[in-house]
C-alpha positions in Angstrom: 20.8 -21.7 -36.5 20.7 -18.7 -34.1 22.1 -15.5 -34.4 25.6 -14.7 -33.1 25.6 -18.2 -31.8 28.5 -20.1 -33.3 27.1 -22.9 -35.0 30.0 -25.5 -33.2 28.1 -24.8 -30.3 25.1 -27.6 -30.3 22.1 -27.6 -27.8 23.3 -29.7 -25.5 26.6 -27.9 -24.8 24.9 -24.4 -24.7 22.7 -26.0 -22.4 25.3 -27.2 -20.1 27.2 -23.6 -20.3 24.0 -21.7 -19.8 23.3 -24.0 -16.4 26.7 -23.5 -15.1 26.8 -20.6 -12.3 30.1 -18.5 -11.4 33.0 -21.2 -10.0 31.9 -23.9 -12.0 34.4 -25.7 -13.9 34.2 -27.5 -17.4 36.6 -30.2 -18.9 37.4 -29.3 -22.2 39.0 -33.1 -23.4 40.9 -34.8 -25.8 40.2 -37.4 -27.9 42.4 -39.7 -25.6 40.6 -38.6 -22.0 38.8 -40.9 -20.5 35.8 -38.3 -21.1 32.9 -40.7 -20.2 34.3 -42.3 -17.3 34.8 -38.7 -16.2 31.8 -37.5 -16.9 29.7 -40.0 -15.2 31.4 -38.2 -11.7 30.4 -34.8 -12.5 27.3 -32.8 -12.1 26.0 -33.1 -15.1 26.6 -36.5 -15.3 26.5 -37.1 -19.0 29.6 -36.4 -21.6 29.2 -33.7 -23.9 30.7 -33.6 -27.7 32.3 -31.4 -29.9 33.2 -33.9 -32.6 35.7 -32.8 -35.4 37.1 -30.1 -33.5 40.4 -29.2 -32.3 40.8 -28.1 -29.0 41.5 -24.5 -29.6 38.4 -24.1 -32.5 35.9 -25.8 -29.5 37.6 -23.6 -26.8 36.9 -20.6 -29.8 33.6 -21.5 -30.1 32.8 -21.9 -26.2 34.7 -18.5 -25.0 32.7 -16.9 -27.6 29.7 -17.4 -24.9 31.1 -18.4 -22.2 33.1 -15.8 -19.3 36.1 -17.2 -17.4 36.4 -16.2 -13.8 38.3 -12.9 -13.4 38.8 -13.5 -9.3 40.8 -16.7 -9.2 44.3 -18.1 -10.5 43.1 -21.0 -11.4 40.4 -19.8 -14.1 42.4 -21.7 -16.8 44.6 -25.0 -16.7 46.6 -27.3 -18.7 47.0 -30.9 -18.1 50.8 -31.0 -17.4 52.8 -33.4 -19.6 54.0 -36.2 -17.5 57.8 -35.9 -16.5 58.5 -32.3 -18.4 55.5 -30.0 -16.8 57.1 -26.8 -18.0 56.7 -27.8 -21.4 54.3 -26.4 -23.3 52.9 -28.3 -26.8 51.7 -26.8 -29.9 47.8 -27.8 -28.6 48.2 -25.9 -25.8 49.9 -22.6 -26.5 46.6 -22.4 -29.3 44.2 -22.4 -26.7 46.3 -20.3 -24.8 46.2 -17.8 -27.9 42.4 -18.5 -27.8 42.1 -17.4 -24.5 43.9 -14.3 -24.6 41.6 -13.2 -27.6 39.0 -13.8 -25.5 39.9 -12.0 -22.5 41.8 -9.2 -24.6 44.8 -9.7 -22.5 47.5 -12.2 -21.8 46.1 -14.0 -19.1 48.4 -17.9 -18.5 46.9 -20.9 -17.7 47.8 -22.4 -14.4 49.6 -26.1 -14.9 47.6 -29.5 -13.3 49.8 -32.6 -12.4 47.9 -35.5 -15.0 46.5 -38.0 -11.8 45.4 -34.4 -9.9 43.7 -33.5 -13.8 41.7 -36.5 -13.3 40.6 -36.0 -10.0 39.9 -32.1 -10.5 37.4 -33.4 -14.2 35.5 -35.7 -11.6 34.7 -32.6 -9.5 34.0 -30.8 -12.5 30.5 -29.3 -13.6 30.5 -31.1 -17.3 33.0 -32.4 -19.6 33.1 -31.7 -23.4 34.8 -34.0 -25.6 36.0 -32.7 -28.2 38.0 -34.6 -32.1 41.6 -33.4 -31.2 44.1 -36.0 -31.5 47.0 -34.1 -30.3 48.1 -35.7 -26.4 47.6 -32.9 -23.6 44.9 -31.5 -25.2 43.2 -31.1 -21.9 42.2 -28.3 -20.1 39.9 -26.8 -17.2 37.9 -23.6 -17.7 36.4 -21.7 -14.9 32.9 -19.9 -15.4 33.0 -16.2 -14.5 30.2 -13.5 -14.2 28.7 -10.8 -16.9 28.3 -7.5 -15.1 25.2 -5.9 -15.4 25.9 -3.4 -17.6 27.2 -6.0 -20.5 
């Protein structure tokens, strides 16, 4: 146990967030991604776990340490369900509520066609599996800066 580090953060994942640099992106999956398949692709190369948690509690846990990017759109996305992409499911509007307690602001994901999901995850920096069970419970975060006086 450290101090203010959340203990659903494990050495391997705050490994893989400390390594990251600004632009990076990690996969944040569901239990249903094909996470390892995925993984293999990225730069890290090797899938990460967050067993037993939901998707917003991991994405808690993560954007307790972790800055999104404050210069880009795209610093947030949702995997888009497949023929109804405006819809948005109880799994996602939590780690949208997550995220905007993290930034302090309402800040909206952007929305990923599924096949273009996959194909952005294999470009990705790491991927994080995590125990949700809920479908669409997949999303992109993009690593931001800490200014120097933080």
């Amino acid at each position: 146990m450290l101090k203010g580090i959340d203990p659903r953060l494990n050495a391997e994942v705050l490994h893989a967030l400390r390594a990251m640099g600004h632009g990076d992106v990690l996969v944040l999956a569901d239990t249903n991604f094909p996470s390892d398949q995925v993984a293999r692709h990225t730069v890290y190369g090797e899938l990460l776990r967050m067993d037993n948690l939901t998707s917003a509690e991991a994405a808690n846990a993560i954007l307790s340490v972790f800055p999104l990017d404050t210069f880009v759109d795209d610093f947030a996305a949702r995997m888009e369900i497949v023929d109804n992409p405006d819809e948005i499911p109880a799994v996602q509007a939590e780690v949208q509520a997550e995220i905007d307690a993290a930034e302090g602001q309402p800040r909206p994901m952007v929305s990923v066609e599924r096949f273009d999901f996959y194909d952005r995850a294999r470009e990705a920096y790491a991927v994080i599996q995590t125990g949700e069970r809920r479908f669409y419970g997949c999303f992109l975060f993009r690593k931001g800066v800490i200014p120097p006086d933080a």
